[in-house]
C-alpha positions in Angstrom: 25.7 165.0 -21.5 25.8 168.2 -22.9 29.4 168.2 -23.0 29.3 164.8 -24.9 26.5 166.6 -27.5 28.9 169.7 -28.2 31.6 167.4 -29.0 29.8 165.3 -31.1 28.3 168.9 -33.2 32.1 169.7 -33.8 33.2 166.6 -35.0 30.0 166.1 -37.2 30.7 169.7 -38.2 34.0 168.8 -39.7 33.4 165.9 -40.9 30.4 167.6 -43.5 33.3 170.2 -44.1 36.0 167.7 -45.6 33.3 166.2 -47.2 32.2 169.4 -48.7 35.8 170.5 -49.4 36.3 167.2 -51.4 33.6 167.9 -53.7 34.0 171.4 -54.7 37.3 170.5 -55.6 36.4 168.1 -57.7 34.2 170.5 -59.3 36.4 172.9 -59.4 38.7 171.1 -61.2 36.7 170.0 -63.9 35.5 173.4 -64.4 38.8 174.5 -64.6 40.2 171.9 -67.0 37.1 171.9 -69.4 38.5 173.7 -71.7 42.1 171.1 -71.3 40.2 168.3 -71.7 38.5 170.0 -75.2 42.1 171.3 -76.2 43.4 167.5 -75.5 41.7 166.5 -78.8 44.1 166.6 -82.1 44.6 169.9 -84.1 42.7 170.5 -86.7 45.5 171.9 -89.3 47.3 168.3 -89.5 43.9 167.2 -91.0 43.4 170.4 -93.2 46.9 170.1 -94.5 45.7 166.2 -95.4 42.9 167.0 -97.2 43.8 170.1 -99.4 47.0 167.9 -100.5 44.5 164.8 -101.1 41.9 166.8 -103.0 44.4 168.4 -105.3 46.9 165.7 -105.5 49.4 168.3 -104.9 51.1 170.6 -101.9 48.8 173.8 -102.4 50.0 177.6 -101.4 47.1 177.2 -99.5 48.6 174.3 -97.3 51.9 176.0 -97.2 50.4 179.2 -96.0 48.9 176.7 -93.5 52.5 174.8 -92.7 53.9 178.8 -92.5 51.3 179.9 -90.1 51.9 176.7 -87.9 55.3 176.3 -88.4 54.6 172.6 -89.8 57.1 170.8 -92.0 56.1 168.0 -94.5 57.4 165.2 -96.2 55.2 162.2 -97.9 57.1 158.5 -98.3 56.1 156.2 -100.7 55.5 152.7 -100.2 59.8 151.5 -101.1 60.6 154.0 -98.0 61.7 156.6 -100.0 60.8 160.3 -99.2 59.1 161.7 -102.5 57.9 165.1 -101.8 58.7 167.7 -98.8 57.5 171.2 -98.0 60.6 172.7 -95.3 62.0 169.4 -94.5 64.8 169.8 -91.8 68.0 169.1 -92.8 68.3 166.5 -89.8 65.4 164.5 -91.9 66.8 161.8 -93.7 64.9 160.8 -97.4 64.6 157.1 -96.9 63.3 155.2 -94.1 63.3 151.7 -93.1 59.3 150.3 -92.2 60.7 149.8 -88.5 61.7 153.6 -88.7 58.2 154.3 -89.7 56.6 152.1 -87.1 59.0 154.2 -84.6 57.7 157.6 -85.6 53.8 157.0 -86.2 53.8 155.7 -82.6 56.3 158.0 -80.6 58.5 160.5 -82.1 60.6 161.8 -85.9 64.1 162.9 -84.6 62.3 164.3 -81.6 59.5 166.1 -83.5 55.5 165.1 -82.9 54.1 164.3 -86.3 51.1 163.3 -87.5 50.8 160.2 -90.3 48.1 159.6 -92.7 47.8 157.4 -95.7 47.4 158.4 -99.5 47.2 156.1 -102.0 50.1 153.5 -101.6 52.5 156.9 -99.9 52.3 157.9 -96.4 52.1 161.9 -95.7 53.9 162.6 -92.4 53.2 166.1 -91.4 55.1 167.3 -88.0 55.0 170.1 -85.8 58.4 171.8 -84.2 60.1 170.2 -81.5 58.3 170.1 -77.6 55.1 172.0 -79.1 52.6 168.5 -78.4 53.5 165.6 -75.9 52.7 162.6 -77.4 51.5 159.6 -75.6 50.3 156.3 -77.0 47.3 157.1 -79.1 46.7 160.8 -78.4 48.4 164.2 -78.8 48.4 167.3 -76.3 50.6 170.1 -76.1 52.7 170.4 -72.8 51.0 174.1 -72.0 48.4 172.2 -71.2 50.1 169.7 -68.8 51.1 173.0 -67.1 47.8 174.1 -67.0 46.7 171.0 -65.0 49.2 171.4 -62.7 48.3 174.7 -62.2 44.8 174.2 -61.8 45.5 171.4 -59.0 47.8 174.3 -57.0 44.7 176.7 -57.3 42.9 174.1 -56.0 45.5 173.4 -52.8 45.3 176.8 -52.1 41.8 177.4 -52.2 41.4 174.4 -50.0 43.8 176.0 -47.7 41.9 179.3 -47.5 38.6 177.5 -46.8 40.8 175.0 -44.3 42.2 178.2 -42.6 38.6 180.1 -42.7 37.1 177.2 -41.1 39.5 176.8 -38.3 39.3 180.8 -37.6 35.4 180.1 -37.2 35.8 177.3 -35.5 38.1 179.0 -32.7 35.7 182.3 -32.4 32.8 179.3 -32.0 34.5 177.9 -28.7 36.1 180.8 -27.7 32.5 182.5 -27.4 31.6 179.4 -26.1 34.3 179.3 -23.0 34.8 183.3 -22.6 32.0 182.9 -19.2 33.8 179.8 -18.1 37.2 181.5 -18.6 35.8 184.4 -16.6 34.4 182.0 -14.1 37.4 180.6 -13.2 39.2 183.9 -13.2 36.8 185.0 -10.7 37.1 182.0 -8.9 40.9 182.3 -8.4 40.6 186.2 -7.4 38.2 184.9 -4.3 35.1 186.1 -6.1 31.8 184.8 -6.2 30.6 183.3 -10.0 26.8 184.9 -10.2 26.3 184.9 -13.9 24.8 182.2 -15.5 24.7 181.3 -19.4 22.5 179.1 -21.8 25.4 177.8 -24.2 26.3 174.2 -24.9 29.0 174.3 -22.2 26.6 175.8 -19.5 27.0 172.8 -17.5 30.6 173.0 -16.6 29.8 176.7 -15.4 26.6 175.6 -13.7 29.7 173.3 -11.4 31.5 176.4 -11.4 28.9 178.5 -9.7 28.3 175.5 -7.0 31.8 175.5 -6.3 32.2 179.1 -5.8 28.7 179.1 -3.6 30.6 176.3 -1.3 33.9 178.4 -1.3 32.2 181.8 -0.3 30.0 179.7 2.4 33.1 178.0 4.2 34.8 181.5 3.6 31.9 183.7 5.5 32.2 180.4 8.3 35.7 181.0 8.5 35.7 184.7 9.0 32.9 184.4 11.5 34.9 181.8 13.3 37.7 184.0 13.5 36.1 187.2 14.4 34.4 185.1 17.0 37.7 183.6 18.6 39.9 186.8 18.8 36.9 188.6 20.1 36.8 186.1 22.7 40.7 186.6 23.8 40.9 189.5 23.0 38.4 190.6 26.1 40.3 188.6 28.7 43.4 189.9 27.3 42.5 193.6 27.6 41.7 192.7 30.7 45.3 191.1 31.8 46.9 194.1 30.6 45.2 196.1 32.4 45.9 194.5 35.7 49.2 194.2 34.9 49.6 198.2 34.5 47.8 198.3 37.6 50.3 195.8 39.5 52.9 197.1 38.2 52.3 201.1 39.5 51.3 199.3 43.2 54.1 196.7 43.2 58.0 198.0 44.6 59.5 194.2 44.8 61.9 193.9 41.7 61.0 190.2 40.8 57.2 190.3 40.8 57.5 193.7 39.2 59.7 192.4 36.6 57.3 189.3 36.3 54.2 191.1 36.1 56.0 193.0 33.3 56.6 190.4 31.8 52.8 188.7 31.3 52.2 192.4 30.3 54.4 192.3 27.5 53.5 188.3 26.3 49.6 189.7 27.0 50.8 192.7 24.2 52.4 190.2 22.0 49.4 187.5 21.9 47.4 191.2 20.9 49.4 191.7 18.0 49.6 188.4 17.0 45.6 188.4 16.8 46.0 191.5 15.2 48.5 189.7 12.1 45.5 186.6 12.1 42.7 189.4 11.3 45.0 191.4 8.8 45.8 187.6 7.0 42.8 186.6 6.8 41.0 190.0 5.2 43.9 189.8 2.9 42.6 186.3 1.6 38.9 188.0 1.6 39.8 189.7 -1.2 35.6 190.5 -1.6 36.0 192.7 1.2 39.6 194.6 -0.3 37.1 197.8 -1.9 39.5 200.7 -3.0 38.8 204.0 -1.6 41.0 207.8 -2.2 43.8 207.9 0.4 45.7 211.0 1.5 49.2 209.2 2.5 50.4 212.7 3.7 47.7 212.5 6.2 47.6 208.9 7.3 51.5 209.5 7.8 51.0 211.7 10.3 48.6 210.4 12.1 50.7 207.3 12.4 53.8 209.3 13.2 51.7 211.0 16.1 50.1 207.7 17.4 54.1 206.1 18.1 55.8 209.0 19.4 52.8 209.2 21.9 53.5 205.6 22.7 56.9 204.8 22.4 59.9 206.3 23.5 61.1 207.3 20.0 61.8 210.1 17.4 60.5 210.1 14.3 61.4 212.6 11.2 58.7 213.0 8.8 59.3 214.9 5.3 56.1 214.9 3.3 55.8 217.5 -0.2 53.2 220.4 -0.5 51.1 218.5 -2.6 49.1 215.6 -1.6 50.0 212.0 -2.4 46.4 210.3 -2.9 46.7 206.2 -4.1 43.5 203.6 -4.5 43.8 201.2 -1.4 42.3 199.9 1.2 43.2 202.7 4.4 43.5 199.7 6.8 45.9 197.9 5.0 47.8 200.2 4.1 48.5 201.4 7.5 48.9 198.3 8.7 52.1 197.7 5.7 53.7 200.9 7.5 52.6 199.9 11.2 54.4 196.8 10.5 57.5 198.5 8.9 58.0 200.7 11.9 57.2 197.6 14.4 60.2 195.8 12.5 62.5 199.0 13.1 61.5 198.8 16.6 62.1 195.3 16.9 65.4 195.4 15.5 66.5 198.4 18.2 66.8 198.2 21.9 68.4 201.7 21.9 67.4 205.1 21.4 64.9 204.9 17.6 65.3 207.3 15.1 62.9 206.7 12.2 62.8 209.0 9.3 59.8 208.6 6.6 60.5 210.6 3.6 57.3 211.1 0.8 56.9 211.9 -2.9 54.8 211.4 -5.9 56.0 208.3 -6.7 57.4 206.5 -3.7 57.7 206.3 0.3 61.5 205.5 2.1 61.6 204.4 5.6 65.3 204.7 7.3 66.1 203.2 10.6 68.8 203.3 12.6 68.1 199.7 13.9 71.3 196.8 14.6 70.1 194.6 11.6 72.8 193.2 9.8 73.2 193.4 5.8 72.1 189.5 6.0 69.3 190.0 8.2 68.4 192.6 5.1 69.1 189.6 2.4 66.2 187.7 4.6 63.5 190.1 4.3 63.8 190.2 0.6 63.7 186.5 0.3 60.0 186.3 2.6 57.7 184.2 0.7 54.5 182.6 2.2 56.6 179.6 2.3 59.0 181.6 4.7 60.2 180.4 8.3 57.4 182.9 10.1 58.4 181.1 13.4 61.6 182.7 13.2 61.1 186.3 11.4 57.0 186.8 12.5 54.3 187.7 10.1 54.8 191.6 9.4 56.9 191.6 6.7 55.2 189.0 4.9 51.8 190.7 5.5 53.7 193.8 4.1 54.6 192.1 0.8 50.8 190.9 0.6 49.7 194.1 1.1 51.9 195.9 -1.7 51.4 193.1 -4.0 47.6 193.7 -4.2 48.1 197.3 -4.9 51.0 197.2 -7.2 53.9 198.7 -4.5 57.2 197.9 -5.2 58.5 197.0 -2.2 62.7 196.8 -1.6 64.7 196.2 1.5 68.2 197.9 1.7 70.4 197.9 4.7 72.2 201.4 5.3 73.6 201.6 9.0 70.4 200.3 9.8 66.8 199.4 7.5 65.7 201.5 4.8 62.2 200.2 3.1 62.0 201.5 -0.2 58.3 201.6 -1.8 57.4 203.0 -5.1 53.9 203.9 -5.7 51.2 203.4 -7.9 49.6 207.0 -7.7 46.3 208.0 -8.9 
């Protein structure tokens, strides 16, 4: 309903705008062409010239100073046609004119000039002005200035319509802008996995008050979901530990080659169901993104560590260069040792052989080399993981490593060279 009553305020709001437009430019053409519509009416020195030649019966210096001012020509015609007196006659002019010549001219045009006729005594005085200074229409006289003027005046007008048009539109926008700015961020929050708390009073407060439910019922099947899957790989993982364990035990006790070699075996699928729950976890607190809080991270340190924890494990050699200086970066620390747990697994994956891993740091990125058996088209697939990928076939720990460096803006490249080197350039502090 509110919706409905903020759409109806706009479109009542421009409606009372056109309508407001329309009459100031009426107005503001008339005030404009008052002084046309004045100037429309005929010139007084036609009817000057008229009477100082009627009052003195003659063409006075004072009506050719007149005629010279307003660079008027005379003639007067007497009632056979013929032209009796002149004052600067053109030569074009002829001196005797027919009655339908005279009908011609005191309605229209003399050889293209305006005049002006009145009557004295049983003569006609004919008093015209130079060519294309007056228009003449029908019954009135107006110089063509003042056509201009009009059209002029009608442009102004366009224009200032357009300013207003364009004015109105800007405030317009800023209107519904301000009024959608806590819905746009709403939704912005929604996408990022954020919950909407703030709540507004505007005329589109509705859709955000859906907004806010929606992002209650996302954040409650979330917090169900996480407790679900704590719950469940808690739950396996404590039989689990427990199967490994006997199997390390079995395995120290037992000399027969097949059971040996089939209790290492459940060892090994027990270790891979471990990591898989491990992947699930990591997934799913990448999709938390509430719980993804930033902290200072010493990579020189965490690489060690890490270094430390496989060669303790593993049968393999790892080569770590790291600079003087620290390299700190904003990240989670979980995640990001879980992008280079994950790198190393995949070198170790890729190797049945003796593994040489060397991890080289800088200021602005991190290389991992292997000397792994993965072909150049092996290398062409791990650039290509999406989440759409084929996990089934190439697991979850590259992919998880993309997600990981996507949220904190690592570059992550694959390059085959005699084995797997992970290039990674870093977004340092």
């Amino acid at each position: 309903m509110m919706k409905g009553r903020f759409l109806l305020k706009q479109f009542l709001f421009f409606v009372l705008a056109i309508f407001m437009l329309i009459i100031l430019s009426v107005a503001l053409f008339i005030a404009i062409n008052f002084n046309v519509i004045n100037n429309a009416k005929t010139d007084k020195y036609p009817v000057e010239i008229y009477n100082e030649i009627t009052k003195n019966n003659n063409i006075t210096q004072n009506a050719k100073n007149m005629m010279n001012d307003n660079n008027i020509w005379l003639i007067i015609i007497d009632e056979k046609g013929d032209v009796i007196n002149s004052y600067k006659k053109p030569n074009e002019i002829p001196k005797h004119f027919e009655i339908s010549d005279v009908a011609k001219f005191t309605r229209w045009y003399l050889q293209d000039y305006p005049v002006f006729t009145y009557t004295y005594n049983k003569s006609l005085v004919v008093i015209a002005y130079p060519k294309d200074y007056y228009a003449k229409i029908p019954s009135n006289y107006f110089k063509p200035s003042l056509s201009f003027h009009v059209i002029k005046s009608i442009g102004l007008i366009i224009a200032v319509n357009l300013v207003l048009l364009f004015a109105l539109y800007f405030y317009s926008k800023k209107k519904i802008l301000k009024e959608i700015k806590p819905i746009r961020k709403a939704i912005k929050n929604l996408s990022k996995g954020e919950t909407i708390k703030e709540k507004n009073c505007n005329n589109l407060s509705e859709i955000l008050d859906e907004l806010i439910k929606a992002s209650d019922i996302i954040e409650e099947k979330n917090l169900s979901k996480n407790k679900w899957l704590r719950g469940v790989t808690h739950d396996i993982r404590t039989p689990l530990t427990v199967i490994m364990a006997y199997s390390e035990e079995l395995t120290e006790n037992i000399n027969d080659k097949n059971s040996k070699y089939k209790i290492e075996t459940i060892k090994a699928k027990a270790e891979l169901i471990n990591k898989i729950l491990g992947s699930l976890n990591t997934m799913y607190l990448l999709e938390d993104t509430t719980d993804l809080k930033s902290e200072k991270i010493s990579l020189n340190k965490l690489i060690k560590n890490i270094a430390i924890d496989y060669i303790n494990t593993y049968d393999i050699n790892i080569n770590i260069i790291l600079p003087e200086k620290e390299v700190f970066i904003w990240a989670k620390e979980v995640l990001i040792e879980r992008l280079i747990r994950n790198i190393i697994d995949n070198s170790i994956k890729h190797n049945d052989e003796y593994i040489k891993i060397d991890i080289f740091l800088d200021e602005q990125s991190l290389i991992i080399n292997d000397n792994g058996k993965i072909t150049p088209k092996e290398v062409l697939k791990l650039n290509s993981i999406t989440d759409t990928y084929n996990t089934k076939e190439n697991g979850h720990g590259i992919l998880i490593v993309k997600k990981i460096a996507s949220i904190y803006c690592i570059d992550v490249k694959f390059e085959y060279n005699n084995g797997l080197r992970t290039k990674m350039k870093l977004k340092q502090i």
